[in-house]
N, CA, C and O atoms as CSV, one atom per row, in Angstrom:
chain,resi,resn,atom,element,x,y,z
A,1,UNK,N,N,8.220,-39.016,-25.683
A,1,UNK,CA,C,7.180,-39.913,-25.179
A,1,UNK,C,C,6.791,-39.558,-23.769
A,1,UNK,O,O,7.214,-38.607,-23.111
A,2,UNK,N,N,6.014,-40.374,-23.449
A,2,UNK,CA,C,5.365,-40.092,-21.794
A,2,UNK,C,C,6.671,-40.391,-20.530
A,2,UNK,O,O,7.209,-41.498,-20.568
A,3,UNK,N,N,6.971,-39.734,-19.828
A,3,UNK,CA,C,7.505,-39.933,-18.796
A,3,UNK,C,C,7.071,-41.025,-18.054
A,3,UNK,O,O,5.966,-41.060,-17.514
A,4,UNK,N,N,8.208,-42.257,-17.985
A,4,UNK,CA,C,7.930,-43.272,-16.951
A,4,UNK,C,C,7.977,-43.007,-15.578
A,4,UNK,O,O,9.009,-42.357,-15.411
A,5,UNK,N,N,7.189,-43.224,-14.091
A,5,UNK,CA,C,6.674,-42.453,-13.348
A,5,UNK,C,C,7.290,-43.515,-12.182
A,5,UNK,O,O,6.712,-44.541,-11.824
A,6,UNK,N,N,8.764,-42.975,-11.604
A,6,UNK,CA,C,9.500,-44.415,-10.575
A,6,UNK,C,C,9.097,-44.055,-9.130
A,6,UNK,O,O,9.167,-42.886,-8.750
A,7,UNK,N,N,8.791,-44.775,-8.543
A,7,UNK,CA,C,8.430,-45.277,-7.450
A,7,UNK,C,C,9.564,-45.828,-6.764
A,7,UNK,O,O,10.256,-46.718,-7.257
A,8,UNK,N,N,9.804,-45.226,-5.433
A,8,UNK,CA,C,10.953,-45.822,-4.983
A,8,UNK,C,C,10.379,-46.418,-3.520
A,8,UNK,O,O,9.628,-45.804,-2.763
A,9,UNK,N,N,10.822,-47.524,-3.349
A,9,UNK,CA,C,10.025,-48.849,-2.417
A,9,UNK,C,C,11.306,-49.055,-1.472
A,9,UNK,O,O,12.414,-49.129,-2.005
A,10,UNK,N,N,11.187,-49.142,-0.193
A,10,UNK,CA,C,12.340,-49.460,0.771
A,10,UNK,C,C,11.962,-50.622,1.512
A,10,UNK,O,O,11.182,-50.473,2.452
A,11,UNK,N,N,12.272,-51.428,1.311
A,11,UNK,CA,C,12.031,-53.040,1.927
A,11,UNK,C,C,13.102,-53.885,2.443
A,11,UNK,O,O,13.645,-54.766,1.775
A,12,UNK,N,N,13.478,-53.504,4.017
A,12,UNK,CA,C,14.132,-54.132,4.495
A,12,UNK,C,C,15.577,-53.555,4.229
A,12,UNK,O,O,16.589,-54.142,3.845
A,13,UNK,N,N,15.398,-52.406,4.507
A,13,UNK,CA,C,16.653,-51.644,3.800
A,13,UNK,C,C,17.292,-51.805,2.846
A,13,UNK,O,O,18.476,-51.483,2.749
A,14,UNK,N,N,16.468,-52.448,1.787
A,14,UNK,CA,C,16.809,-52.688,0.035
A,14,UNK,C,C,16.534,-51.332,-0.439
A,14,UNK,O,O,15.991,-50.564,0.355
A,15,UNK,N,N,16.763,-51.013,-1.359
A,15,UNK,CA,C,15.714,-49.647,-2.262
A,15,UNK,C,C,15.443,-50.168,-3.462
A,15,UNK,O,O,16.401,-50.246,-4.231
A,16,UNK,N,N,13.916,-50.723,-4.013
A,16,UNK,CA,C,13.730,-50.970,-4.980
A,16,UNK,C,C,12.905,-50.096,-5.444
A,16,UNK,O,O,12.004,-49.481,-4.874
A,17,UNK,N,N,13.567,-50.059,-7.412
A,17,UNK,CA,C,12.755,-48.603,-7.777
A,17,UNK,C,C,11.722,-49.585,-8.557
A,17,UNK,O,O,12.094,-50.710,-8.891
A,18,UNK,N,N,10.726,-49.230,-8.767
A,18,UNK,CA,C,9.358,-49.578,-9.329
A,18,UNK,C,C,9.225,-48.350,-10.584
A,18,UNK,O,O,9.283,-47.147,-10.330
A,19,UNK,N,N,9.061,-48.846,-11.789
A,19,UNK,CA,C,8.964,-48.040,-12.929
A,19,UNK,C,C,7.615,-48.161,-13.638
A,19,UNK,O,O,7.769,-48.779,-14.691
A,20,UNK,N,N,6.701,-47.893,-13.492
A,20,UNK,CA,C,5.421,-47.407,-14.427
A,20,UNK,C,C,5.582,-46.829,-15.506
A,20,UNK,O,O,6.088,-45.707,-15.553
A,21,UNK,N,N,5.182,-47.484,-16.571
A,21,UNK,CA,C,5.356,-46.865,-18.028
A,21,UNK,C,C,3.764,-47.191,-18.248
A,21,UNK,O,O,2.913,-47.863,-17.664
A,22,UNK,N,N,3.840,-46.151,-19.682
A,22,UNK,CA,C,2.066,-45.937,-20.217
A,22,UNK,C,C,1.522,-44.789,-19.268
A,22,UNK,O,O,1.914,-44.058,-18.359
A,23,UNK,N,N,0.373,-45.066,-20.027
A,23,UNK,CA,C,-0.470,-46.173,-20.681
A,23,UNK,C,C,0.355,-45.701,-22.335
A,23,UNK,O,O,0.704,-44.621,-22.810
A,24,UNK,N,N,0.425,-47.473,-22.940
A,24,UNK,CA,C,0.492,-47.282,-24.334
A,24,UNK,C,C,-0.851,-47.854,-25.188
A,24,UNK,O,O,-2.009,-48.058,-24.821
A,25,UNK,N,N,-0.275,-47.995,-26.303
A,25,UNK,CA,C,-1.241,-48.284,-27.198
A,25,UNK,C,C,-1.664,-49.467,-27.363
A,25,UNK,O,O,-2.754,-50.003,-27.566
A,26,UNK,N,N,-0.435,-49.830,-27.218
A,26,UNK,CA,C,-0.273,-51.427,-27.860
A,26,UNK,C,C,1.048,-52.373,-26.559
A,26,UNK,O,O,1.975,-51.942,-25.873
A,27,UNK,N,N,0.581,-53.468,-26.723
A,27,UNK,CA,C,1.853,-53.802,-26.027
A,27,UNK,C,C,2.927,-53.674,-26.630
A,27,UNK,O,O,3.892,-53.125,-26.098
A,28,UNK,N,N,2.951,-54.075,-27.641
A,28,UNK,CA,C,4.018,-54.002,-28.460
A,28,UNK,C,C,5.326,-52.875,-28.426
A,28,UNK,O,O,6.542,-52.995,-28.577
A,29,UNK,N,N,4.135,-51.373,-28.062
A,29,UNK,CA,C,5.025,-50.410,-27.911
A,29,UNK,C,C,5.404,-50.633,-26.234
A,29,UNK,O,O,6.220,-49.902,-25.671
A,30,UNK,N,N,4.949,-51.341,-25.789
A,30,UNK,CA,C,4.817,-51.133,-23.862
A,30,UNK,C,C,6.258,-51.554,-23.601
A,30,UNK,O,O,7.122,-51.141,-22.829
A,31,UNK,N,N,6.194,-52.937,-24.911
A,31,UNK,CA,C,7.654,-53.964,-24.578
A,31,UNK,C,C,8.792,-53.296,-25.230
A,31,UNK,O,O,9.963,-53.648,-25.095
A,32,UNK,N,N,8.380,-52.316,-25.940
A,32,UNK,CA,C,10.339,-51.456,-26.786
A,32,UNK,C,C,10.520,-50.917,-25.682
A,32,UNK,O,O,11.398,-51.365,-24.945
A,33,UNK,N,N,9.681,-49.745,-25.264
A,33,UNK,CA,C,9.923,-49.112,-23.892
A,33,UNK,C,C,10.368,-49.436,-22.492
A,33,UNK,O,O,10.975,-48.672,-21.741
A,34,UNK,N,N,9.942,-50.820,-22.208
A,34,UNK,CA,C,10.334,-52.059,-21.195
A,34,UNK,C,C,11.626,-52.372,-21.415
A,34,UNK,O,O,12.236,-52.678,-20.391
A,35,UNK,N,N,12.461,-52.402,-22.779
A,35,UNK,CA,C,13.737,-53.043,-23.236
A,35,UNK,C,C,14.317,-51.792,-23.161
A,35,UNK,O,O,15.496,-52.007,-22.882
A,36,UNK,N,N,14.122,-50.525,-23.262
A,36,UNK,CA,C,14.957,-49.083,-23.069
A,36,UNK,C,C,14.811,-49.525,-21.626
A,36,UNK,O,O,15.788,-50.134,-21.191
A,37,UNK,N,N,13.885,-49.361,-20.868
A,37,UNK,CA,C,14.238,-49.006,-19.833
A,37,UNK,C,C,15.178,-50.190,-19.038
A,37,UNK,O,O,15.943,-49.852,-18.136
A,38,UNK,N,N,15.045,-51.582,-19.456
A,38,UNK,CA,C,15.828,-52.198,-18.625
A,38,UNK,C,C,17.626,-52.236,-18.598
A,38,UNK,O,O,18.446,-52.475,-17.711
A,39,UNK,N,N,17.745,-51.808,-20.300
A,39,UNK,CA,C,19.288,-51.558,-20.694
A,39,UNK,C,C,19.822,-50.195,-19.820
A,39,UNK,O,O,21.038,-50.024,-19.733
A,40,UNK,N,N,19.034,-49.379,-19.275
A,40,UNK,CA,C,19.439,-48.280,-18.635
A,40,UNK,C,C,19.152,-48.721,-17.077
A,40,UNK,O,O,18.980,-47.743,-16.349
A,41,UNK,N,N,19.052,-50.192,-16.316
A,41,UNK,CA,C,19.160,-51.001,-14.989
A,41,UNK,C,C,17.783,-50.925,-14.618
A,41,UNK,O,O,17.642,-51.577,-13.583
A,42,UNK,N,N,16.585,-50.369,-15.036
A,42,UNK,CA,C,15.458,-50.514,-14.276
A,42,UNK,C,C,15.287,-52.086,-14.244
A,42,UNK,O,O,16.165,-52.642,-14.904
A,43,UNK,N,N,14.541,-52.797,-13.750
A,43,UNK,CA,C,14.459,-54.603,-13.941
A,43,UNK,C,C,12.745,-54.446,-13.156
A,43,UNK,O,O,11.785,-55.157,-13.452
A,44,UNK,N,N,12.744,-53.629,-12.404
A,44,UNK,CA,C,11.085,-54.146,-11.876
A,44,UNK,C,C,10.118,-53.214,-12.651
A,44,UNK,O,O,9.559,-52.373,-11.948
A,45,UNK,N,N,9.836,-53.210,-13.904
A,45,UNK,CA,C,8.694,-52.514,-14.948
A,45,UNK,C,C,7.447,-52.594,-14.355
A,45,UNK,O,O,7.482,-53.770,-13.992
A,46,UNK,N,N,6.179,-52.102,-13.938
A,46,UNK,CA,C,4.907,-52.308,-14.256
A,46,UNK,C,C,4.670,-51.670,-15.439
A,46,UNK,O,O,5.136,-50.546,-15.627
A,47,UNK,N,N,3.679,-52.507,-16.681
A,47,UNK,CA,C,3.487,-51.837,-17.901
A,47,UNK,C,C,1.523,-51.609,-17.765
A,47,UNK,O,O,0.695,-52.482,-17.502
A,48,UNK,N,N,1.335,-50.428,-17.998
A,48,UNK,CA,C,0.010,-50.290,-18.616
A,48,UNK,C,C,-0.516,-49.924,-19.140
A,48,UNK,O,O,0.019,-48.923,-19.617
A,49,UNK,N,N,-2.138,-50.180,-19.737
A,49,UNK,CA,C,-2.058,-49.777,-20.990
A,49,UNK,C,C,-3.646,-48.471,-21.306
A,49,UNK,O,O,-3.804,-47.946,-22.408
């Protein structure tokens, strides 16, 4: 599939990674891909389509 495209954000000496997935087709596929990626610790998804 398409490579999700992470963004890494430094706020206040946090490091939050930002994950861009898509564009998909459907949400449907946006949200399986959203549930892989969060079981592997991503938690801040942007999905688009």
């Amino acid at each position: 599939g398409l490579q999700p495209k992470i963004e890494k954000i430094i706020k206040n000496e946090i490091i939050i990674y930002r994950v861009i997935i898509g564009p998909y087709n459907s949400e449907e596929e946006a949200n399986q891909e959203s549930i892989k990626l969060k079981k592997l610790g991503f938690d801040n998804i942007v999905k688009t389509y």
